[in-house]
PDB file of the backbone (N, CA, C, O) and the ligand in Angstrom, with CONECT records:
HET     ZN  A 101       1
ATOM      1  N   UNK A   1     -11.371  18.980  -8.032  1.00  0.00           N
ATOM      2  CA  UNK A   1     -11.118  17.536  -8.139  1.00  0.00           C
ATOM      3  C   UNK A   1     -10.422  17.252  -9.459  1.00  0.00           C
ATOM      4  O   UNK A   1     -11.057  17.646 -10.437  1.00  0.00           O
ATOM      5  N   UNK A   2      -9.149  16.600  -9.736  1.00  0.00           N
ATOM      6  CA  UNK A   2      -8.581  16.127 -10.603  1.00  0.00           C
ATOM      7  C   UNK A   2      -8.760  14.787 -11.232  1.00  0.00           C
ATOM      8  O   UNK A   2      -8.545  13.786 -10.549  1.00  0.00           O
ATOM      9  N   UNK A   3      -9.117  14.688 -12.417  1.00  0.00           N
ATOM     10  CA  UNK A   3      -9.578  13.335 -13.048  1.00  0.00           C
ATOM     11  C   UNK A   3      -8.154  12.731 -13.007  1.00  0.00           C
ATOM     12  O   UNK A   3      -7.371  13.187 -13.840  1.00  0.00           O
ATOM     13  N   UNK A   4      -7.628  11.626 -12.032  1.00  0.00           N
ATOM     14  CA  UNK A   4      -6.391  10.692 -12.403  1.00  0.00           C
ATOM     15  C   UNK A   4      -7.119   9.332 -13.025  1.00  0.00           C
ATOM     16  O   UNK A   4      -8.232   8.831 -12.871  1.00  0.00           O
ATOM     17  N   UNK A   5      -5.872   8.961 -13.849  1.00  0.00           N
ATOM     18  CA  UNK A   5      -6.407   8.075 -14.552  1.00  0.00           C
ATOM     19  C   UNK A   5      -5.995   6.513 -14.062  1.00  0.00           C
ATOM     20  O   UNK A   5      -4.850   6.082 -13.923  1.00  0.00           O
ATOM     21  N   UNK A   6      -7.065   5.904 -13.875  1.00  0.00           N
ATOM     22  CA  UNK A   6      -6.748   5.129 -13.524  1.00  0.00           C
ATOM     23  C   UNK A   6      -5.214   4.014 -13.855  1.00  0.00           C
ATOM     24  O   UNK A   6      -4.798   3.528 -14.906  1.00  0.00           O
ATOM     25  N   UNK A   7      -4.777   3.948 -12.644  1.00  0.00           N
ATOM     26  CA  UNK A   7      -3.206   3.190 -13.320  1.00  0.00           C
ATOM     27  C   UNK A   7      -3.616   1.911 -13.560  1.00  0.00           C
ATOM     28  O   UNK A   7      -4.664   1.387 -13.183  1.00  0.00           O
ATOM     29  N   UNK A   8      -2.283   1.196 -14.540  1.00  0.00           N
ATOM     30  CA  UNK A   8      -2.327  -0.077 -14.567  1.00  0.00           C
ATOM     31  C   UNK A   8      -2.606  -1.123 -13.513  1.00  0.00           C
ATOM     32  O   UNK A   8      -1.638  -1.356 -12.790  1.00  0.00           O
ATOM     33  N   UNK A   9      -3.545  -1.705 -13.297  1.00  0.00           N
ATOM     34  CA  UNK A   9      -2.921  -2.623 -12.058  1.00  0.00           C
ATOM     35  C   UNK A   9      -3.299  -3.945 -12.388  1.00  0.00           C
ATOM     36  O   UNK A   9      -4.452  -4.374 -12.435  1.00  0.00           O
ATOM     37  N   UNK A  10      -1.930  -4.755 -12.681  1.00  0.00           N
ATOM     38  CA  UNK A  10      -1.867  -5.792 -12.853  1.00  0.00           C
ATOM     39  C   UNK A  10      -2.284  -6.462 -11.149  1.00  0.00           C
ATOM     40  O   UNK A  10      -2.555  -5.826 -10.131  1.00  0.00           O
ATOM     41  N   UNK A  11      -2.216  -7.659 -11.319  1.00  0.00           N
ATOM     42  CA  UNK A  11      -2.765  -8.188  -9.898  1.00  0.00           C
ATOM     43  C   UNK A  11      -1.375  -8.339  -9.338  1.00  0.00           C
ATOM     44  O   UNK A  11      -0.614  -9.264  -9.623  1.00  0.00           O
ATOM     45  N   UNK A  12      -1.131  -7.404  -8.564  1.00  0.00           N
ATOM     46  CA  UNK A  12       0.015  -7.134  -7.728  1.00  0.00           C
ATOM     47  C   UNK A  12      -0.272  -8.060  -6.181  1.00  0.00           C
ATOM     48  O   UNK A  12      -0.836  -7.539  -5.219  1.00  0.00           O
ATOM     49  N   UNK A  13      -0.011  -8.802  -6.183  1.00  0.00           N
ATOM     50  CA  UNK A  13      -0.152  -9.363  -4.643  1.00  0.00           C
ATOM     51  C   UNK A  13       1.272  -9.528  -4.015  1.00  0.00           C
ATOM     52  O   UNK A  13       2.276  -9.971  -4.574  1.00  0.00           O
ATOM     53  N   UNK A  14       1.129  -9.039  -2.629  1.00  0.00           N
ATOM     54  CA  UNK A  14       2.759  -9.014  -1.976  1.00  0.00           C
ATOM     55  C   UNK A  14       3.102  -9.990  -1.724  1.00  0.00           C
ATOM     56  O   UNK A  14       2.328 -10.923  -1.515  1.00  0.00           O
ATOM     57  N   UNK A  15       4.369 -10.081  -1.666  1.00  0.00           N
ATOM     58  CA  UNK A  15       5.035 -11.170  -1.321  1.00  0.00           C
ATOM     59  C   UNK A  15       5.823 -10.691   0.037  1.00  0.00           C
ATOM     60  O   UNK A  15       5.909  -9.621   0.640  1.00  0.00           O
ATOM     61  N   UNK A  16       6.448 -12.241   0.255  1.00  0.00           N
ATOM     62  CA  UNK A  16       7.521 -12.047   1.457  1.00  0.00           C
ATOM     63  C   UNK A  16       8.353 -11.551   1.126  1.00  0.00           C
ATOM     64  O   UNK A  16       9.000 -11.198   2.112  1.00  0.00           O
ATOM     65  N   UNK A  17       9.068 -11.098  -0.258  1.00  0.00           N
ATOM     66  CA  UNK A  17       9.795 -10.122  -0.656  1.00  0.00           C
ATOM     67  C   UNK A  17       9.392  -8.486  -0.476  1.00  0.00           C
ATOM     68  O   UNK A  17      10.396  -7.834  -0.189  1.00  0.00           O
ATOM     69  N   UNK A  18       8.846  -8.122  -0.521  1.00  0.00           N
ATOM     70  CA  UNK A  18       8.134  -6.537  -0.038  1.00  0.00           C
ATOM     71  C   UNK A  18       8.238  -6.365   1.105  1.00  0.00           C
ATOM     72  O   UNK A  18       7.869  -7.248   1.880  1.00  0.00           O
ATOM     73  N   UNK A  19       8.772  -5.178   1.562  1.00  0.00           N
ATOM     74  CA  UNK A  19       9.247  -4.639   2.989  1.00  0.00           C
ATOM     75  C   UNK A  19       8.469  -3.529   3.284  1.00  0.00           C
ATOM     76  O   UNK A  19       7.942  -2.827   2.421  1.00  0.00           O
ATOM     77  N   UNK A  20       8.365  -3.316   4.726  1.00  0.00           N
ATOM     78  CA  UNK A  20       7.715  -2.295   4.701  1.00  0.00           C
ATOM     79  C   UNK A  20       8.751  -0.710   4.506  1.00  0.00           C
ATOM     80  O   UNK A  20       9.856  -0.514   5.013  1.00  0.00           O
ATOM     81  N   UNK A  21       8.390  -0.273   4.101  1.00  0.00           N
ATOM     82  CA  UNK A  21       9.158   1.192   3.731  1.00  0.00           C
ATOM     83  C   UNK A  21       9.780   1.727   5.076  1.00  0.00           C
ATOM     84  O   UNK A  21      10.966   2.052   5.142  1.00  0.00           O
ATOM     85  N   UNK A  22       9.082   1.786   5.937  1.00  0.00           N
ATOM     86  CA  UNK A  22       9.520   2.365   7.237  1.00  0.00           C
ATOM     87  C   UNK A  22      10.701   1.311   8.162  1.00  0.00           C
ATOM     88  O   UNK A  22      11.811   1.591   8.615  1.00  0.00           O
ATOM     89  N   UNK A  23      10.028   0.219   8.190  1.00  0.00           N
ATOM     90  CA  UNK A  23      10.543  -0.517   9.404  1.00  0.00           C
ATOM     91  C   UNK A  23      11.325  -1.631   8.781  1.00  0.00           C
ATOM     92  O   UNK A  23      12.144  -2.260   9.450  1.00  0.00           O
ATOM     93  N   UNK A  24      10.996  -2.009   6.966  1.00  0.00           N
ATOM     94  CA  UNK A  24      11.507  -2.997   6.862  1.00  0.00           C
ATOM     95  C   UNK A  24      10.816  -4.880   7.410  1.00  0.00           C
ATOM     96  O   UNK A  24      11.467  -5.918   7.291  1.00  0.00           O
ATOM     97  N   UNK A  25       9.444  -4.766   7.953  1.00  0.00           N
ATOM     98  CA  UNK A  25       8.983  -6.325   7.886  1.00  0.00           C
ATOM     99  C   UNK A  25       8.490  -6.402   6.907  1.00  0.00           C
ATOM    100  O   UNK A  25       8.679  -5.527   6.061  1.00  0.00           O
ATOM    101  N   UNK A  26       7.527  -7.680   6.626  1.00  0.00           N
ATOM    102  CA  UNK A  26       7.157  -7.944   5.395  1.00  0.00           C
ATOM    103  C   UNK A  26       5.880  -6.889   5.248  1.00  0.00           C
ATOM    104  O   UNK A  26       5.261  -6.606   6.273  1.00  0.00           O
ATOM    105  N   UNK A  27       5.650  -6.553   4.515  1.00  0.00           N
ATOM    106  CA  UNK A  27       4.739  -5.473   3.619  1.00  0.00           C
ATOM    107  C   UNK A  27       3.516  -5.948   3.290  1.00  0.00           C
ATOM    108  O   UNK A  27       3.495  -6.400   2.145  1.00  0.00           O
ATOM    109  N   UNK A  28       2.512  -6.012   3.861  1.00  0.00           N
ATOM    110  CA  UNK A  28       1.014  -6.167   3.877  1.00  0.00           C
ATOM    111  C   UNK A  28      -0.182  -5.375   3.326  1.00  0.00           C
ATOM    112  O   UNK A  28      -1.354  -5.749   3.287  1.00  0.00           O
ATOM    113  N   UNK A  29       0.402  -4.064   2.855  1.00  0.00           N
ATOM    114  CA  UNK A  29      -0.112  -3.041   2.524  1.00  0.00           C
ATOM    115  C   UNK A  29       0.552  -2.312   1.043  1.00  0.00           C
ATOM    116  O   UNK A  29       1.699  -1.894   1.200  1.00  0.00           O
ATOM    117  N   UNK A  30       0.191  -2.194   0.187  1.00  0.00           N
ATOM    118  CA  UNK A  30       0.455  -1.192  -1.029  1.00  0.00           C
ATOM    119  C   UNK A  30      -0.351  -0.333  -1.294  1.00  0.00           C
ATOM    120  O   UNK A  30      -1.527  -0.370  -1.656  1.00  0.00           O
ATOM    121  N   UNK A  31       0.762   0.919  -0.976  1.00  0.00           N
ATOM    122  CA  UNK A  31      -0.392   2.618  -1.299  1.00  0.00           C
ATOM    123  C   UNK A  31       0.435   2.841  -2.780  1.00  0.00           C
ATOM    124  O   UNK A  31       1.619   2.673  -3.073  1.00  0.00           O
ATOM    125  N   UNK A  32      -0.587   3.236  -3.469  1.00  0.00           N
ATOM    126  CA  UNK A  32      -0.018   3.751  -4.978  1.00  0.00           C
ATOM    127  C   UNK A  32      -0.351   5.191  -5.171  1.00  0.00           C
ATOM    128  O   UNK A  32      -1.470   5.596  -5.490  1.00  0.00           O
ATOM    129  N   UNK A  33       0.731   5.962  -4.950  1.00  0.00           N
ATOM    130  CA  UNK A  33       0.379   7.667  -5.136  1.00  0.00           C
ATOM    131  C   UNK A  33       0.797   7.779  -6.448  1.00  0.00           C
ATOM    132  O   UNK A  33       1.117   6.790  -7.107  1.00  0.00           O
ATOM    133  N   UNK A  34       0.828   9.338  -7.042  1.00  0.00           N
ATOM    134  CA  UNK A  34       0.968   9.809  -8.399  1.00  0.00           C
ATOM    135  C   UNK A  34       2.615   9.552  -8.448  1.00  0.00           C
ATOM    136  O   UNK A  34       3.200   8.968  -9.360  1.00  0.00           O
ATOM    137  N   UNK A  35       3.258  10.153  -7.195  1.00  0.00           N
ATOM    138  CA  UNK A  35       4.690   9.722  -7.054  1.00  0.00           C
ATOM    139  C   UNK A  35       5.519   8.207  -7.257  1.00  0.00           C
ATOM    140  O   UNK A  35       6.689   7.925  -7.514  1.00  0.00           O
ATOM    141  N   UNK A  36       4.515   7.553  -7.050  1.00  0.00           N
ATOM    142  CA  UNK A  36       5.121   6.074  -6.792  1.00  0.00           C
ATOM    143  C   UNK A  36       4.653   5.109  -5.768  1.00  0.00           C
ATOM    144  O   UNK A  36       4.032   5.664  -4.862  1.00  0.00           O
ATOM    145  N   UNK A  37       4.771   3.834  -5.652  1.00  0.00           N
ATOM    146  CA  UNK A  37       4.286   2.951  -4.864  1.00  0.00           C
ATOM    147  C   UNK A  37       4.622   3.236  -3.119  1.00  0.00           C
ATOM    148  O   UNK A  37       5.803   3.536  -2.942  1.00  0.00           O
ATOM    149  N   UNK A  38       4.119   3.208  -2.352  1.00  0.00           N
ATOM    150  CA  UNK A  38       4.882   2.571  -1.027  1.00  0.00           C
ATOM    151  C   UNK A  38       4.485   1.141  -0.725  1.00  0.00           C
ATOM    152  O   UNK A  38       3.514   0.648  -1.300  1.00  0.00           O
ATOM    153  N   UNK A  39       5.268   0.389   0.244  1.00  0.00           N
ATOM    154  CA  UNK A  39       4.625  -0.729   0.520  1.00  0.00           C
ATOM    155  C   UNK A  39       4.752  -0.074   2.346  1.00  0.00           C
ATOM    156  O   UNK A  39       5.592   0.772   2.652  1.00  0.00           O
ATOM    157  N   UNK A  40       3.707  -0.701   3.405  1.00  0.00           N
ATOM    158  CA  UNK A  40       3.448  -0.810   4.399  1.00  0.00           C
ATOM    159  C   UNK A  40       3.379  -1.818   5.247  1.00  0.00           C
ATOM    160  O   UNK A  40       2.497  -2.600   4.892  1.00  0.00           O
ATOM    161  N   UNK A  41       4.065  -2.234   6.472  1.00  0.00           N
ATOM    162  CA  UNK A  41       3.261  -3.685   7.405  1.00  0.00           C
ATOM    163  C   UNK A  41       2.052  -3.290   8.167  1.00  0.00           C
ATOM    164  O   UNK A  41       1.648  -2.128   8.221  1.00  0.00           O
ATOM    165  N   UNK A  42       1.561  -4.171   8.681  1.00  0.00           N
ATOM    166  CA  UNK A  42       0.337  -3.332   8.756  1.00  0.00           C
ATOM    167  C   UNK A  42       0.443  -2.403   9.698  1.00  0.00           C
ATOM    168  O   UNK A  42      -0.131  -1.323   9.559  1.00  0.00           O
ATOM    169  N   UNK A  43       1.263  -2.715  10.895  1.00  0.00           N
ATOM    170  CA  UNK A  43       1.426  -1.651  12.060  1.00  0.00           C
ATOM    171  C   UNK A  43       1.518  -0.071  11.025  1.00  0.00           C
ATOM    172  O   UNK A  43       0.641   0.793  11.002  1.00  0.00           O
ATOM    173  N   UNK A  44       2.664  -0.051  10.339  1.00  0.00           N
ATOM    174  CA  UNK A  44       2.690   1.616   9.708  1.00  0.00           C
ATOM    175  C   UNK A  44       1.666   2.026   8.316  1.00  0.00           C
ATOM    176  O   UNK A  44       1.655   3.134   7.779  1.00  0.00           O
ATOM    177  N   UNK A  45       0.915   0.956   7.946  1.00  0.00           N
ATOM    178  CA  UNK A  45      -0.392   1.209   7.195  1.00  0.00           C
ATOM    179  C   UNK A  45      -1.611   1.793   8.103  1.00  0.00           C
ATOM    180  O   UNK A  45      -2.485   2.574   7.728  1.00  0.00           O
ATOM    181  N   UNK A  46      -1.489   1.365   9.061  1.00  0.00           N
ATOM    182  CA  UNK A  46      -2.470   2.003  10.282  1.00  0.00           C
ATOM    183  C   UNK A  46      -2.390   3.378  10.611  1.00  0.00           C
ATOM    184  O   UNK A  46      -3.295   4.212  10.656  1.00  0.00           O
ATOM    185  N   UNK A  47      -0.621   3.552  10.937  1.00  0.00           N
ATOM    186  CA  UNK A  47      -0.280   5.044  11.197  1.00  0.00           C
ATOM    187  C   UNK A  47      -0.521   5.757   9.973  1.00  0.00           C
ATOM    188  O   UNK A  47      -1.006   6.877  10.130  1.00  0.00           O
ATOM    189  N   UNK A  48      -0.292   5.368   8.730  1.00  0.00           N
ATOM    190  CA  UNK A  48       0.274   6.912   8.034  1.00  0.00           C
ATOM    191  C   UNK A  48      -1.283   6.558   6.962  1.00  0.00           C
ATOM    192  O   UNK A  48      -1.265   6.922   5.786  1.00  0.00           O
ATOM    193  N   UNK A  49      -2.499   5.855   7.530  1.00  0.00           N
ATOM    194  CA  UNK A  49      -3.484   5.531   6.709  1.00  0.00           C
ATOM    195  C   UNK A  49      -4.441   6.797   6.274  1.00  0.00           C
ATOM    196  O   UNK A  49      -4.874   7.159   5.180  1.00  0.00           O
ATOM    197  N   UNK A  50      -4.623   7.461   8.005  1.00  0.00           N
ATOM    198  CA  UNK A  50      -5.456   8.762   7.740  1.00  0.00           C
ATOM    199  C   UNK A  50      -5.094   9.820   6.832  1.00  0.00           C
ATOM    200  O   UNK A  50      -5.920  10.603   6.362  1.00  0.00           O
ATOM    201  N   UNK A  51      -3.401   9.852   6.492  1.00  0.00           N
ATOM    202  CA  UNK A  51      -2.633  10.955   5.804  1.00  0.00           C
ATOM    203  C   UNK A  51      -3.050  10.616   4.241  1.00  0.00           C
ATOM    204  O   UNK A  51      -3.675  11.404   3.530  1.00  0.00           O
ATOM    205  N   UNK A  52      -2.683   9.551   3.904  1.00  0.00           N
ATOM    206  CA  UNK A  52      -2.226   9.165   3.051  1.00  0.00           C
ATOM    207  C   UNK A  52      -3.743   8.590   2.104  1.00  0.00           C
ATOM    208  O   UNK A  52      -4.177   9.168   1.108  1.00  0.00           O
ATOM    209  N   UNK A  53      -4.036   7.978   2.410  1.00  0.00           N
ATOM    210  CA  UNK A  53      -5.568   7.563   1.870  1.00  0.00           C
ATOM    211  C   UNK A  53      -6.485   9.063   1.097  1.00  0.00           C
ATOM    212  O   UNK A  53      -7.072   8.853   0.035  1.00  0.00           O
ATOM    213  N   UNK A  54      -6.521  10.203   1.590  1.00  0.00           N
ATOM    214  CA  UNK A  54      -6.720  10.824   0.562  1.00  0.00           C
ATOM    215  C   UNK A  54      -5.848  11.234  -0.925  1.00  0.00           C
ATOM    216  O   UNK A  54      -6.391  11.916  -1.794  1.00  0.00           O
ATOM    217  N   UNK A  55      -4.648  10.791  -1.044  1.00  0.00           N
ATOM    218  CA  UNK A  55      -3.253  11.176  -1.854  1.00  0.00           C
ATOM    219  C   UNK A  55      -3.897  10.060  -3.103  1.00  0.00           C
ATOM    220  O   UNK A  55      -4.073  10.165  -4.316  1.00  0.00           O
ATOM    221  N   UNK A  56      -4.179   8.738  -1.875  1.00  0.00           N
ATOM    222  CA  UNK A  56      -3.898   7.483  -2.604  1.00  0.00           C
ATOM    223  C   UNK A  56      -4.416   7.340  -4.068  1.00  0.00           C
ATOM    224  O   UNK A  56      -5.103   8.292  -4.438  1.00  0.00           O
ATOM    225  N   UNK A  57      -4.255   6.504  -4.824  1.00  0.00           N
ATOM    226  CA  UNK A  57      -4.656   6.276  -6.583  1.00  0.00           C
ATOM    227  C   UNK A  57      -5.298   4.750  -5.913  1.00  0.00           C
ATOM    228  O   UNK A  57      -6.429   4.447  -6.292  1.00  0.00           O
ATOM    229  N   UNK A  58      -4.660   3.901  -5.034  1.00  0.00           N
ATOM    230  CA  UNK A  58      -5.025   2.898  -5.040  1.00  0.00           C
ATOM    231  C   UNK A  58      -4.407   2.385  -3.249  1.00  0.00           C
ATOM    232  O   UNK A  58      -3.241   2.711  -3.027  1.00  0.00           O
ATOM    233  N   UNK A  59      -4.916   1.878  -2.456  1.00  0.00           N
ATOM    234  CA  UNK A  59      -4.655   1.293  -1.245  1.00  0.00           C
ATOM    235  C   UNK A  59      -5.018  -0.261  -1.537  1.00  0.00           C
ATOM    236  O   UNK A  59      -6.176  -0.580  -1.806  1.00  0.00           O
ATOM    237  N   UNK A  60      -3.983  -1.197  -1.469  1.00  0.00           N
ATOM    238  CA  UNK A  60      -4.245  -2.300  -1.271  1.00  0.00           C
ATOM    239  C   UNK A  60      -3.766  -3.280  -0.307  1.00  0.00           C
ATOM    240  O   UNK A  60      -2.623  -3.734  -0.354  1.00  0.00           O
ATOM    241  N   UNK A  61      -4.845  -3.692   0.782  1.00  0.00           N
ATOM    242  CA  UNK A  61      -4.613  -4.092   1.720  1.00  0.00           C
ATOM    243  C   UNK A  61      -4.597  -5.454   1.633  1.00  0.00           C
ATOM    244  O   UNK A  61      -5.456  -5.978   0.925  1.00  0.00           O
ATOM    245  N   UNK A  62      -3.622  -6.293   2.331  1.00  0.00           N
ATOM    246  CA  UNK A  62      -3.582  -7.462   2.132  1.00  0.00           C
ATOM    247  C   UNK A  62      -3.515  -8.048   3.407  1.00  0.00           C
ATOM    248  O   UNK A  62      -3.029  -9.179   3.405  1.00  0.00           O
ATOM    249  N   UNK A  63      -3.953  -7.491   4.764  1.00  0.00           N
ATOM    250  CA  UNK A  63      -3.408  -7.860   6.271  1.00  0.00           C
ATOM    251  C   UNK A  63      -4.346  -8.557   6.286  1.00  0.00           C
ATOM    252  O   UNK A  63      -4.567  -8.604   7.496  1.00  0.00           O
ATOM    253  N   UNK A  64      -5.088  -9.153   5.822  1.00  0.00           N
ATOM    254  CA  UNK A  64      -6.149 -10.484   5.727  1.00  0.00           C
ATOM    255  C   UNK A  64      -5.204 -11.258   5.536  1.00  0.00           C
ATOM    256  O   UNK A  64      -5.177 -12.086   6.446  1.00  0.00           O
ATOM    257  N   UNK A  65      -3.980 -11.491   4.413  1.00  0.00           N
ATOM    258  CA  UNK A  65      -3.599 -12.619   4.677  1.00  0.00           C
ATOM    259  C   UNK A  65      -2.682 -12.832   5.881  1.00  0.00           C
ATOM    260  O   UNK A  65      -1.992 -13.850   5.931  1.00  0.00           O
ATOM    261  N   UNK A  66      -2.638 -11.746   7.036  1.00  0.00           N
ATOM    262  CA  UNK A  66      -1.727 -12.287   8.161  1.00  0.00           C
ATOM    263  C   UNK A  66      -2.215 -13.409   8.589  1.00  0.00           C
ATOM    264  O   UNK A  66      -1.366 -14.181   9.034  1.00  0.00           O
ATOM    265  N   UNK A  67      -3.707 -13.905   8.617  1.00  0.00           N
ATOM    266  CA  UNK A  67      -4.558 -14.592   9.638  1.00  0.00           C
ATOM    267  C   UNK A  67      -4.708 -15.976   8.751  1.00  0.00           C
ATOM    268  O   UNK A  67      -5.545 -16.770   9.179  1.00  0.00           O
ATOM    269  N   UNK A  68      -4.107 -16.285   7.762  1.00  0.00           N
ATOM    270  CA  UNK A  68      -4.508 -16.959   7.202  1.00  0.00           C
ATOM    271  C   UNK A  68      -2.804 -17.703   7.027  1.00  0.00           C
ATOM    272  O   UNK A  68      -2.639 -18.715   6.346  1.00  0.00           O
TER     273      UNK A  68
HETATM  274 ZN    ZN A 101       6.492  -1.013   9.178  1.00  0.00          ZN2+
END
């Protein structure tokens, strides 16, 4: 197990500017790996969640605010 250190995280909340990486809708999801951010909609936060969620530094889900 590798001690990462926790990153900065300012309160990043998405906007309608953030796309999803794959498909391009709006981005509901931010995975933060050692590599760099992705953003996700929720459809491809679902798919690539099981992969990726162990990599992650930080998963932040925001598909609560679809409903709102
Ligand atoms: Zn997508």
């Amino acid at each position: 197990m590798t001690a990462i250190a926790a990153p900065a995280a300012p309160n990043t909340t998405l906007t309608a500017a953030d796309r999803c990486d794959r498909c391009g809708a709006q981005a509901f999801v931010r995975v933060v790996l050692a590599s760099g951010d992705l953003l996700f909609c929720g459809h491809h936060a679902r798919n690539y969640e099981e992969g990726l969620r162990a990599q992650a530094l930080e998963w932040v889900d925001e598909t609560a605010t679809l409903n709102s």
